[in-house]
C-alpha atoms as one frame of an Amber mdcrd trajectory, in Angstrom:
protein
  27.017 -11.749   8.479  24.144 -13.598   9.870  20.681 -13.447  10.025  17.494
 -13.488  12.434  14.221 -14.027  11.869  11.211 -12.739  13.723   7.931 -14.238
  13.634   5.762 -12.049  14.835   1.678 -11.957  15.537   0.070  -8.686  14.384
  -3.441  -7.734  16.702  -5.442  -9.241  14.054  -3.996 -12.608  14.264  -1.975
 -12.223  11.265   1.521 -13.228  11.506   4.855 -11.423   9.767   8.695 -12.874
   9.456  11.056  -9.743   9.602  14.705 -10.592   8.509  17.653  -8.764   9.760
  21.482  -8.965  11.042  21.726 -11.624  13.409  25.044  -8.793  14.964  22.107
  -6.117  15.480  20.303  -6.641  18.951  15.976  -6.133  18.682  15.378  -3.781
  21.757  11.889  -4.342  22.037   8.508  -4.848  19.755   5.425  -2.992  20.089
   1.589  -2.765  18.087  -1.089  -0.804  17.706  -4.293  -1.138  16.112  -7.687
   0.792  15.997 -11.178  -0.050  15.745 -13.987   2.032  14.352 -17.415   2.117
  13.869 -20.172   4.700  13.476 -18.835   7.581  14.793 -16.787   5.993  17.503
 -13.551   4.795  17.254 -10.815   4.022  19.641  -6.782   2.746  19.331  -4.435
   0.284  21.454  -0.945  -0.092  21.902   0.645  -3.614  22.794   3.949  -4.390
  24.133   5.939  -6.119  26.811   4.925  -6.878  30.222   6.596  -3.638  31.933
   4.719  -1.204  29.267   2.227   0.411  31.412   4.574   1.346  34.183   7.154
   2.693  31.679   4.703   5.171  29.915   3.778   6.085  33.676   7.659   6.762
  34.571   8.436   8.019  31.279   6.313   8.948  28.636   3.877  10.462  30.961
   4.347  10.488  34.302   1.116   9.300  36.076  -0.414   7.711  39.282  -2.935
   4.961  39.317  -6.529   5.945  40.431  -8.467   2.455  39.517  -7.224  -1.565
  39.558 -10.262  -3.573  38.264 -10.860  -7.520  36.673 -11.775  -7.982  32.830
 -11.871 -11.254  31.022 -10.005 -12.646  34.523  -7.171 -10.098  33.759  -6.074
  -6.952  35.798  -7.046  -3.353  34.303  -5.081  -0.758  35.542  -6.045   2.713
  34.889  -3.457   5.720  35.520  -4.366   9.670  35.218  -1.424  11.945  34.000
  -0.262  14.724  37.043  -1.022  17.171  34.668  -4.679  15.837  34.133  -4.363
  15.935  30.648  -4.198  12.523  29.391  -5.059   9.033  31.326  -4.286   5.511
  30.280  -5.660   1.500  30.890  -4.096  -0.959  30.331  -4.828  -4.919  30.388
  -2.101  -6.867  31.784  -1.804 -10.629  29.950   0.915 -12.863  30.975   3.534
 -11.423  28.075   2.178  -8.244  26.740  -0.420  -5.354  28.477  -2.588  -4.006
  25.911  -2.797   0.077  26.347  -5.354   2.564  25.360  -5.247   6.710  25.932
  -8.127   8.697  26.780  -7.844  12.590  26.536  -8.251  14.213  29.958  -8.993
  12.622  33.757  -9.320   8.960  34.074 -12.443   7.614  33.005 -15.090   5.726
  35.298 -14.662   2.025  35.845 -17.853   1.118  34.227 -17.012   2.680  31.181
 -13.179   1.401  30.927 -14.545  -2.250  31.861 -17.646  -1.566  29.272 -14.418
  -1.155  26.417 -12.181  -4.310  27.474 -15.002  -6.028  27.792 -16.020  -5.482
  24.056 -13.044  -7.244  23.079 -11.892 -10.913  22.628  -8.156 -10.990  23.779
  -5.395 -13.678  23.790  -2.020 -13.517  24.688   0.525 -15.368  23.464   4.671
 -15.817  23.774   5.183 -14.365  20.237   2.123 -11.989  20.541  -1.432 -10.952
  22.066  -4.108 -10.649  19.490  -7.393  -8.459  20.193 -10.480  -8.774  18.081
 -13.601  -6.973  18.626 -16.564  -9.151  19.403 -19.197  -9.524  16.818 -22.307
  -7.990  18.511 -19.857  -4.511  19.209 -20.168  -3.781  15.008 -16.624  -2.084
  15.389 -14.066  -3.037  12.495 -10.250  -2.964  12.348  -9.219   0.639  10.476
  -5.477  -0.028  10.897  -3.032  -2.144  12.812   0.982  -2.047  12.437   4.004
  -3.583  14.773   7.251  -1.710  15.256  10.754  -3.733  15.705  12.952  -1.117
  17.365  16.982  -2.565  16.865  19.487  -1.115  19.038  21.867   2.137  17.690
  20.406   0.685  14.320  16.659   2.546  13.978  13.680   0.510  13.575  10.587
  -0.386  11.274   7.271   0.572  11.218   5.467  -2.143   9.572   1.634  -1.511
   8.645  -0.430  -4.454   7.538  -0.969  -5.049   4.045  -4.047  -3.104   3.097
  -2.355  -0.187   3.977   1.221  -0.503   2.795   0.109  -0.332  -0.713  -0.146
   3.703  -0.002   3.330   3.899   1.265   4.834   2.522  -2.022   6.153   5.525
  -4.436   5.282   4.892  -8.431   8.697   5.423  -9.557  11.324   2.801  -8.620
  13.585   2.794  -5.409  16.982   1.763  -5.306  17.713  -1.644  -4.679  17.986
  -3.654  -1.857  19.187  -7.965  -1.179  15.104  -8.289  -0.714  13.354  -5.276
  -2.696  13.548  -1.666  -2.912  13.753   1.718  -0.836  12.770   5.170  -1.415
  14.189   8.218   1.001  10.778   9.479   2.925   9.520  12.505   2.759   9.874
  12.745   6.845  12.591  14.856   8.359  15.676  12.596   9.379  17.017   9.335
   8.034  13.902   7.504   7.301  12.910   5.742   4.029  10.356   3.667   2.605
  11.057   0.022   2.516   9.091  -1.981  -0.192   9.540  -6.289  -0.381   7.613
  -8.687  -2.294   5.683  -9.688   0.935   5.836  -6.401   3.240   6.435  -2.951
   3.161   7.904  -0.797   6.519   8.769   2.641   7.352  12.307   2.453   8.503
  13.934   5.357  10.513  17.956   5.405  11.191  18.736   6.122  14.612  21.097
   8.858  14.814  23.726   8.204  17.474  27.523   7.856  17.643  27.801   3.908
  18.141  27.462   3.061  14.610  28.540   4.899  11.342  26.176   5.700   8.990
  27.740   3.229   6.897  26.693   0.938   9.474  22.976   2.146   9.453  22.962
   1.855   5.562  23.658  -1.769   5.664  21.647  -3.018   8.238  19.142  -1.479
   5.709  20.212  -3.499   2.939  19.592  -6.709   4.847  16.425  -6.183   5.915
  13.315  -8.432   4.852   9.469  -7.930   5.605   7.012 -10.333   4.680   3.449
 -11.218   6.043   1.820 -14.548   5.319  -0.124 -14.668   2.599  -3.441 -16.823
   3.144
């Protein structure tokens, strides 16, 4: 069988290679990351162009109440119907970059006042957002998810915080390292390679066996560059 590579550029700037069956189709790719400092802190989510409106169709559905201009980019920001939940969302020229605030949609001033505390650049193989120096907010976390078709996909958290993933006993072993069943519900499983760690869940649905599922797992490969 062959194989596929994705190089792929975490929020920090960092890039990862993920290896996998060439046979099994990669549905999408997504991030998130989230910055802190003080007492504040605040998350994004980054995927395709098309993100925003499907989390308005979909995942929430939601009208937009504000269009505005950050960094030369278009902001839209989108209240849930419920008025629970409201959403912004950047829109680069390959990825929108998507934060969640609890309750009605916020004022302009104070969505601009956030985008415009970061330093943003999108790129083909991924958008990377940094916060700018004089904000004093750090990274806490950032991860990327590769979601393969009637496969499952991977969670993949950056390197300072896979090492709390990893069990202490050894996993069975895989063509590039070694997996341990997770303590979540379902068909998900810790997998740990030289280079990378993810959090792989099985999709459960009826076009492939769980035979199937089992060895795309076997074949898969995470590592991030080491500098």
């Amino acid at each position: 069988m062959g194989a596929q590579r994705l190089r792929l550029v975490a929020p920090s700037g960092d890039r990862v290679t993920v290896g996998l069956p060439a046979a099994a189709p990669v549905s999408h790719v997504v991030a998130g990351v989230r910055f802190v400092g003080g007492s504040y802190g605040t998350g994004f989510q980054i995927g395709p162009r098309g993100y925003h409106d499907f989390a308005c169709m979909h995942v929430a559905p939601a009208d937009t109440r504000e269009r505005l201009v950050v960094h030369g980019r278009e902001v839209v920001v989108a209240e849930a119907r419920d008025g629970q939940s409201s959403v912004a969302t950047l829109l680069g020229t390959y990825h929108e970059l998507m934060t969640v605030y609890a309750g009605p949609a916020p004022h302009r001033d104070r969505v601009r006042a956030l985008f415009g505390s970061l330093r943003i650049e999108d790129h083909v193989d991924g958008m990377t957002v940094v916060p700018r120096a004089e904000t004093l907010l750090d990274p806490m976390n950032e991860h990327l998810v590769v979601v393969v078709r009637d496969h499952g996909s991977l969670s993949i958290p950056a390197p300072r915080q896979a090492a709390a993933l990893l069990p202490r006993h050894a996993g069975a072993r895989t063509k590039h390292g070694e997996v341990w069943k997770s303590g979540y519900a379902g068909k998900s499983f810790v997998l740990g390679c030289p280079a990378g760690v993810a959090e792989v869940h099985l999709a459960d649905t009826a076009a492939k066996t769980e035979l199937e599922r089992l060895d795309w797992l076997d074949d898969l490969d995470v590592a991030w560059d080491r500098r």
